[in-house]
Steps between C-alpha positions, in 0.01 A plus 500: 500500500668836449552781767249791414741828394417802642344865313809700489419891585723737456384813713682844460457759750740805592366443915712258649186429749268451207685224345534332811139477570443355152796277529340398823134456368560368133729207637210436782256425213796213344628801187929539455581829530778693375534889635619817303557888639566646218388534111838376330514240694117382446560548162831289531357253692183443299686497150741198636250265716201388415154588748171441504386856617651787536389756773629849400517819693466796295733748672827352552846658486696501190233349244162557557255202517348607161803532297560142698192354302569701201838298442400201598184468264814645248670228557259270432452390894139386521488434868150626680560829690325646713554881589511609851500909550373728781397692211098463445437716156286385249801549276817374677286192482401514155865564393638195688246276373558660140880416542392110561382438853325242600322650743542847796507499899465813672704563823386416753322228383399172675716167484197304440406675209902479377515147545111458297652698235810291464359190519273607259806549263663186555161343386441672198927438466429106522276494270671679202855375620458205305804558228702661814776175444875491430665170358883422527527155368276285747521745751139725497452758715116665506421849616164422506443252788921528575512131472825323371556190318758333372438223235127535632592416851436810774797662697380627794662832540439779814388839336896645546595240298262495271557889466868442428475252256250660312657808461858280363217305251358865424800618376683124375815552318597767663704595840301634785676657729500468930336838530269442207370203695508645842267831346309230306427300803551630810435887382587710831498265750791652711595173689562315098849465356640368246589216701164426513524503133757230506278288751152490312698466137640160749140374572426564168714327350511231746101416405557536137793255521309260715202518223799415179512869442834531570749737337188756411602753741900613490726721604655746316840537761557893529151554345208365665277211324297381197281255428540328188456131298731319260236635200550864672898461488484394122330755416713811683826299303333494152611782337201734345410388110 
């Protein structure tokens, strides 16, 4: 039977007290969360791991929670976001949900009501997450219900790990770095390091070995780590036609 992965949330909010309490509450109701103070690192976090919501305070320091969106739906990042402002104008809400939101909270607003409206997200994200799936060789790794298999058999991965290795299959063929994957997965949780980089990419790897998928995730000494296959390899050597 396989182990249930956890929503991943990524909350950004400039007060240090206001993260906390979502932190708190979101992980109460069984969601991984991942913390940012700060637009450039939301933005930097969201753009290299992979979440199933994304609660965004408007007024933050150095990039503003709109121009936050705005990028991200540039980039192509599709992930639900829901807006979070003190500001209750008919139009600050209308712009955010012109730039792509997925829905708008005004402060102060009650947890019960958060929670409703992300669950509500992750519903409607189950249901149209269906082609949400990444393939190296055997090894498939779905964003959808953040299940892995390998050769059709489960791994049963904790949502760290399963955050690591799907942003290494997200970006397969190519070196991601220790802080890449520490923004990525831990955002900024103060008491992660890149140690504990070293010690989930471990338990990864130890699972995926003990499932055949050995030699998918490697290390790149100086550099950080990929993931890659045989097929993958062949194709980075093959010089372009």
């Amino acid at each position: 039977m396989m182990t249930p992965v956890k929503p991943r949330v990524l909350v950004v909010d400039d007060e240090p007290g206001v993260r906390r309490a979502l932190q708190r509450g979101l992980t109460a109701e069984g969601m991984d969360v991942v913390v940012a103070g700060d637009g450039p690192s939301a933005l930097r976090i969201a753009l290299t791991g992979t979440f199933d919501v994304i609660l965004l305070d408007i007024m933050l320091p150095g990039l503003s929670g709109y121009r936050v969106l705005e990028r991200l739906r540039g980039e192509g990042v599709r992930t639900p976001v829901l807006l979070v402002s003190a500001k209750d104008g008919e139009i600050d809400q209308a712009d955010g949900l012109d730039l792509g939101a997925d829905g708008y909270l005004v402060k102060p607003f009650s947890f019960v009501v958060l929670v409703a409206q992300v669950r509500a997200v992750l519903r409607r994200g189950a249901e149209e997450g269906g082609g949400r799936k990444l393939r190296l060789g055997q090894l498939e790794v779905d964003r959808g219900t953040r299940e892995v298999r390998f050769a059709g058999v489960p791994v049963a991965l904790s949502p760290r790990e399963f955050a690591v290795l799907d942003t290494l299959a997200g970006r397969a063929g190519a070196v991601v770095t220790k802080d890449e994957l520490l923004r990525a997965v831990w955002g900024d949780e103060q008491a992660a390091t890149r140690n504990a980089v070293e010690v989930y990419v471990g338990y990864l790897r130890r699972k995926l070995d003990a499932a055949g998928a050995d030699g998918i995730v490697r290390t790149v000494r100086g550099h950080g780590y990929l993931a890659s296959t045989s097929e993958i390899d062949s194709a980075l050597d093959s010089p372009p036609r």
